[in-house]
C-alpha positions as CSV (number, residue, x, y, z in Angstrom):
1,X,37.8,9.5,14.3
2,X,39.3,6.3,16.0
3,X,42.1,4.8,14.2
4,X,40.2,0.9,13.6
5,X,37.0,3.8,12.2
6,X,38.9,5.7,9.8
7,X,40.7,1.8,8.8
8,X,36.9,0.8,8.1
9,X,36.1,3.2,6.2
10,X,39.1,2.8,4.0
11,X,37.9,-1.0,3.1
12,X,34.6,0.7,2.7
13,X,36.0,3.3,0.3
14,X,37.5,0.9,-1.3
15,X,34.4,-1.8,-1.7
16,X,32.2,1.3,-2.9
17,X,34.2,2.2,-5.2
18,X,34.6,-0.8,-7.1
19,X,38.3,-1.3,-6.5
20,X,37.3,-4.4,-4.6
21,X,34.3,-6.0,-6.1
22,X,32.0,-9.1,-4.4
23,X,34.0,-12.3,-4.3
24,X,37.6,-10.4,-4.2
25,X,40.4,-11.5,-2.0
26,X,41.9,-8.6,-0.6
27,X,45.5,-8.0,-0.7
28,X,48.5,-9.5,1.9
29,X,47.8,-7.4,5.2
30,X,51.0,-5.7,4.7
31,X,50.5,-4.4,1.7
32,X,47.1,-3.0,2.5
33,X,48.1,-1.6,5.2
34,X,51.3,0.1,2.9
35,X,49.0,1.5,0.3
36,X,45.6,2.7,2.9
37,X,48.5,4.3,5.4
38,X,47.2,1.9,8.9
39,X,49.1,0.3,11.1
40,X,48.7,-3.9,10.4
41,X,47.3,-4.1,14.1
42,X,44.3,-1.4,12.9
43,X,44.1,-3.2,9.9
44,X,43.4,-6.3,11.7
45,X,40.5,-4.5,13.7
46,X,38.8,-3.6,10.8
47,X,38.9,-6.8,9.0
48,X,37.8,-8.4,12.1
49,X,34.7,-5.6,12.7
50,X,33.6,-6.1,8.9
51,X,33.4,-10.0,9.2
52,X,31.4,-9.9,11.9
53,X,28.7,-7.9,9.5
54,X,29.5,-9.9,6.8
55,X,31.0,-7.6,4.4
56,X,34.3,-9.7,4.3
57,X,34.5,-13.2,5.1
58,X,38.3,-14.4,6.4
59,X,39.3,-17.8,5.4
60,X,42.1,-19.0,7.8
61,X,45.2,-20.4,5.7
62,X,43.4,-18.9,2.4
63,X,43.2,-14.9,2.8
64,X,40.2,-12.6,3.4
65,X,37.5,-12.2,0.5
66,X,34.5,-9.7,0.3
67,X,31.6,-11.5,0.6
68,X,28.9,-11.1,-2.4
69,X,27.4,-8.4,-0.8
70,X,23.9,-10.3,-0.8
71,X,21.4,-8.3,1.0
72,X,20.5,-11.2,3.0
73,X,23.6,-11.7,4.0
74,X,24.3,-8.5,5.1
75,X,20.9,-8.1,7.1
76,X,21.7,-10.8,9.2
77,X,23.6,-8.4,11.0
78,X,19.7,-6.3,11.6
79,X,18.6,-9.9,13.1
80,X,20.8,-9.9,15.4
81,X,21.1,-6.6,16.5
82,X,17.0,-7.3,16.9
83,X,17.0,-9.9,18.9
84,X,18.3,-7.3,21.8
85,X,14.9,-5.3,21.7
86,X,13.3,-4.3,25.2
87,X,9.6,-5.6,25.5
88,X,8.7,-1.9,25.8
89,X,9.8,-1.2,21.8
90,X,8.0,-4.4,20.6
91,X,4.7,-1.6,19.7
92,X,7.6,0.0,17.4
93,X,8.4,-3.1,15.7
94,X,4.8,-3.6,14.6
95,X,4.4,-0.3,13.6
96,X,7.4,-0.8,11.3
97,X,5.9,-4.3,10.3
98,X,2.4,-2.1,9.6
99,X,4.0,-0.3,7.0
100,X,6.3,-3.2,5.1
101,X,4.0,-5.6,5.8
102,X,1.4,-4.6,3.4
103,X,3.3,-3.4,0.3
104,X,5.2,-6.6,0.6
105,X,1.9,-8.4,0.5
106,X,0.5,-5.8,-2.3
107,X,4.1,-6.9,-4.0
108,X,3.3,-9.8,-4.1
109,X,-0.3,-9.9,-6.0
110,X,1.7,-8.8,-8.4
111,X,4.5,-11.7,-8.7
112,X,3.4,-14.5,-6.7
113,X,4.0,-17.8,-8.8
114,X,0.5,-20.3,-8.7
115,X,3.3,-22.9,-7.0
116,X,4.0,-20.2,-4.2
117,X,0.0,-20.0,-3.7
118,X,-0.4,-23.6,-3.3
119,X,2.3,-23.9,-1.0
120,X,0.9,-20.9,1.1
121,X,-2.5,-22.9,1.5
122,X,-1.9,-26.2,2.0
123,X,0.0,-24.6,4.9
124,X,-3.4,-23.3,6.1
125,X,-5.4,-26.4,5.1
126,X,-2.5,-28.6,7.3
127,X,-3.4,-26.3,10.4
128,X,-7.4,-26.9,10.2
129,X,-9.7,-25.1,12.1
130,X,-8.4,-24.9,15.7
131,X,-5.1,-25.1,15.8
132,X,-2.4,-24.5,19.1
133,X,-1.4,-21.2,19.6
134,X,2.1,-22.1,19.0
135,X,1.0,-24.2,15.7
136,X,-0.9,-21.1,14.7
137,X,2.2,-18.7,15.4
138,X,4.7,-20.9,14.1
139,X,2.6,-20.6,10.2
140,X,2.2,-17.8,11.0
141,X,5.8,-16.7,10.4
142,X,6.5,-19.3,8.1
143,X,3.2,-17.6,6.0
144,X,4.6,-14.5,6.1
145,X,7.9,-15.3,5.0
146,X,6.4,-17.0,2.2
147,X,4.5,-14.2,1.0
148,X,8.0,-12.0,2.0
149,X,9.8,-14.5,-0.6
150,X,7.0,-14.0,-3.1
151,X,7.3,-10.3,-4.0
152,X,10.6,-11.1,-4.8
153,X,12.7,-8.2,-3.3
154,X,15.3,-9.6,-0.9
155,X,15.6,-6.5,0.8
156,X,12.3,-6.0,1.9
157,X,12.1,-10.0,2.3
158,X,14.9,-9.8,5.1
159,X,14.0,-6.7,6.8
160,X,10.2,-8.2,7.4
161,X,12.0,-11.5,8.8
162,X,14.3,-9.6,11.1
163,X,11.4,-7.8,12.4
164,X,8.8,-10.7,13.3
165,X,11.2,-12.4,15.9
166,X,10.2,-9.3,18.5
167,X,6.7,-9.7,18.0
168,X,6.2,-13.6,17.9
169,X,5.9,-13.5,22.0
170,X,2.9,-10.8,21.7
171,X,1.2,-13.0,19.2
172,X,1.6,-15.9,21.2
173,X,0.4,-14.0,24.7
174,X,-2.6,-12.6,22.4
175,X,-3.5,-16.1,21.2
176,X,-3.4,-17.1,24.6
177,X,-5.7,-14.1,26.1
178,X,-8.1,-12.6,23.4
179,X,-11.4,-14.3,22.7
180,X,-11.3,-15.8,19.0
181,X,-8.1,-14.5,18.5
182,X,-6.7,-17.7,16.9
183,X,-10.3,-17.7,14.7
184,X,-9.7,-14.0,13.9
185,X,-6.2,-14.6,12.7
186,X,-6.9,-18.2,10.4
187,X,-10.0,-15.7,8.7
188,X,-7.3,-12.6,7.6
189,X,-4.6,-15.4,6.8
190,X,-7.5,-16.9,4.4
191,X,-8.6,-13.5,3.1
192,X,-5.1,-12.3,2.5
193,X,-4.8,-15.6,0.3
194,X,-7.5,-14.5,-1.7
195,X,-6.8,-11.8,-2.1
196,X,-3.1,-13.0,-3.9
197,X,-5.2,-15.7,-5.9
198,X,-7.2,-12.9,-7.6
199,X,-3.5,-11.0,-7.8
200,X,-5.7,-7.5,-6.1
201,X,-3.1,-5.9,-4.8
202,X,-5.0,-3.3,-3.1
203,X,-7.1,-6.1,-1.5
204,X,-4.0,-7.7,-0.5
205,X,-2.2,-4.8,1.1
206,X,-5.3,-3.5,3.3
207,X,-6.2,-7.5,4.4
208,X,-2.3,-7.1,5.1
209,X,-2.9,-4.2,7.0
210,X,-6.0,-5.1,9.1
211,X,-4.1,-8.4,10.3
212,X,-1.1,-6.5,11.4
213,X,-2.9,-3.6,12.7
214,X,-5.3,-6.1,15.0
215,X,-2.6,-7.4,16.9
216,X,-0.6,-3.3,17.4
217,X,-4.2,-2.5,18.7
218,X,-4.7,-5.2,21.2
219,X,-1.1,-5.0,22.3
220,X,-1.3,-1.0,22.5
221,X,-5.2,-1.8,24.8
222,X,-3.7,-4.3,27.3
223,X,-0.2,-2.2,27.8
């Protein structure tokens, strides 16, 4: 194991363990490097590596903390590590997004406040009947995120988020190309809406799964 691995997975040890909680400071380098047995230079590599994934945040003149560990925090790191995907794994993502997708949404039957469903159709009443293709993609991310917010799991929330940025460029191309695609999508937005008005979970997680599912088949027929 490389010396800056085997430092991370001291802090790690450490942050697991509870010996340093969320919202810590950790102790002067030299004494942490003392008491875990590294060298302050593989110290320093470590801290550096973990704020870059947010698991410690270093305040210059101030000392270096653990962040609060929030899952959405710490998922931003997925985000970005997404935003590298080749065009040839963008099938993968909507698989992935197949399977969240609809147990969010069936989630979310279950916990969605009447103040969330209002917001999520005056969205759809703002975009009318024939909107842009870009208008149409642009709600729909913000729909889904809503709906992501709604079943209340942050996890799940910020893995569905990470995952739509590689598949907003094959909506947008199928938009552009399909017949009635823009039609076909406003109909499942309104029928997964429903769906989380009557709080039918089961309806909401297959409308969930048919909307998803349309777009992996008509990216999986044209490539």
């Amino acid at each position: 194991m490389a010396v800056t691995d085997e430092a991370i997975e001291k802090i790690k040890g450490m942050i697991v363990s509870g010996a340093l909680r969320p919202g810590d400071r950790l102790p002067k380098e030299s004494e942490l490097a003392a008491e875990l047995g590294l060298s302050r230079n593989s110290l320093r590599e470590a801290v550096r590596a973990l704020s870059l994934i947010r698991i410690l945040d270093v305040r210059q003149g101030d000392g270096t903390y653990v962040t609060s560990l929030d899952p959405q925090l710490l998922l931003e790191a997925l985000s970005f590590v997404v935003d590298f995907h080749r065009d040839d794994t963008v099938l993968e993502f909507l698989a992935v997004r197949r399977i969240l997708e609809p147990a969010a949404t069936a989630l979310a039957a279950t916990r969605i406040s009447e103040r969330q469903l209002d917001l999520l159709g005056d969205q759809l009443d703002k975009l009318g009947d024939a909107p842009s293709v870009e208008d149409l993609v642009a709600c729909d991310l913000e729909f889904h995120r809503g709906i992501g917010q709604a079943a209340s799991n942050s996890v799940l929330c910020s893995l569905l988020d990470g995952l739509s940025g590689p598949t907003t460029r094959a909506r947008v191309w199928r938009g552009l190309t399909q017949e009635d695609a823009v039609g076909r999508t406003l109909r499942e937005h309104r029928a997964i809406l429903a769906a989380l008005r009557d709080r039918d979970a089961e309806a909401a997680r297959s409308w969930a799964t048919v909307h998803i599912a349309s777009v992996e088949q008509w990216l999986r027929s044209t490539l």
